[in-house]
C-alpha positions, -999 to +999 in steps of 0.1 A: +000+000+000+013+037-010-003+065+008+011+104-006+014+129+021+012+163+011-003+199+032+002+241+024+026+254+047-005+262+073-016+228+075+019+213+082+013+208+117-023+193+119-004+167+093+022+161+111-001+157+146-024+132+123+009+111+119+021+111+153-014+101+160-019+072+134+018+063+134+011+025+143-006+019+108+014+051+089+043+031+098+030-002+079+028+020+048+046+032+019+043+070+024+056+096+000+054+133+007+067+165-010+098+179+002+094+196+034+064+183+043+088+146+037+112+162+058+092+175+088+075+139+087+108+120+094+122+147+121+090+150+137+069+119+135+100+093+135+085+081+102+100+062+069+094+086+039+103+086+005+108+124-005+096+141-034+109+173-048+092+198-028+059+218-040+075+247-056+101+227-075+071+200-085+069+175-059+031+178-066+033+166-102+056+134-092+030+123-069+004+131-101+022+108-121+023+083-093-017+086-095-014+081-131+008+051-128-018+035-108+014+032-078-002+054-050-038+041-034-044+073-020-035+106-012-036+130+018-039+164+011-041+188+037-049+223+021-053+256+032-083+268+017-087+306+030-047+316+029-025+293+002+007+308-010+010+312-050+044+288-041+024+260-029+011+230-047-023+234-069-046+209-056-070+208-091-046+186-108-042+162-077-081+166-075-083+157-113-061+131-117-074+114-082-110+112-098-098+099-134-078+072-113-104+063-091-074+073-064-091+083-028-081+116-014-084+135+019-078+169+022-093+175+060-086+153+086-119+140+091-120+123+054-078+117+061-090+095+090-117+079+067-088+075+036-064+057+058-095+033+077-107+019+043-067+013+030-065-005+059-095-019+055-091-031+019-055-043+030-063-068+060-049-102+058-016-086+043-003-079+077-028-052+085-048-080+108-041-069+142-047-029+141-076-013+155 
């Protein structure tokens, strides 16, 4: 299972908190994550990332054309909907691509908790048996 971890700078920490606080299956995945977001995930969350470039330099669009590879089953994408920065990642082509793929995405915690429950759910019997 490949989960893609990406937020605006605002929405870093409420990421970051969600990964502390669903580390025990986040750490049974294969997460990928822009740059810095990548980054602050390993320093702060103790977890195994594999980094993209970050937003700016087009992180975003390697983890689009891991949607359109059909190699990431799902996508967090924590967004700052009242005060983005014109540096950080576009969400429509995440959005697009997620919806032509049939790729589930979160981008509040609420549906990031719901995203990660059905992976998990989808995935048991291949060592996801005993969480809960």
């Amino acid at each position: 299972m490949r989960l893609a971890l990406i937020a605006h700078d605002e929405k870093k920490p409420a990421l970051i908190e969600f990964a502390k606080n669903r580390s025990d299956i986040l750490s049974k995945i294969d997460l990928i994550a822009t740059g810095t977001t990548g980054q602050r995930l390993i320093d702060e969350a103790g977890l195994e990332i594999e980094r993209k470039q970050s937003g700016p330099l087009g992180g975003d669009m390697q983890i689009g054309a891991e949607i359109a590879n059909e190699t990431c089953d799902g996508v967090i994408f924590l967004r700052d909907p009242l005060t983005a920065q014109p540096h950080e990642p576009d969400i429509t082509a995440l959005l697009r691509l997620c919806d032509v793929h049939e790729t589930p995405v979160a981008t509040n915690l609420a549906t990031a908790d719901a995203v990660v429950d059905e992976l998990v759910r989808e995935k048991e019997g291949d060592g996801f048996e005993d969480y809960e």
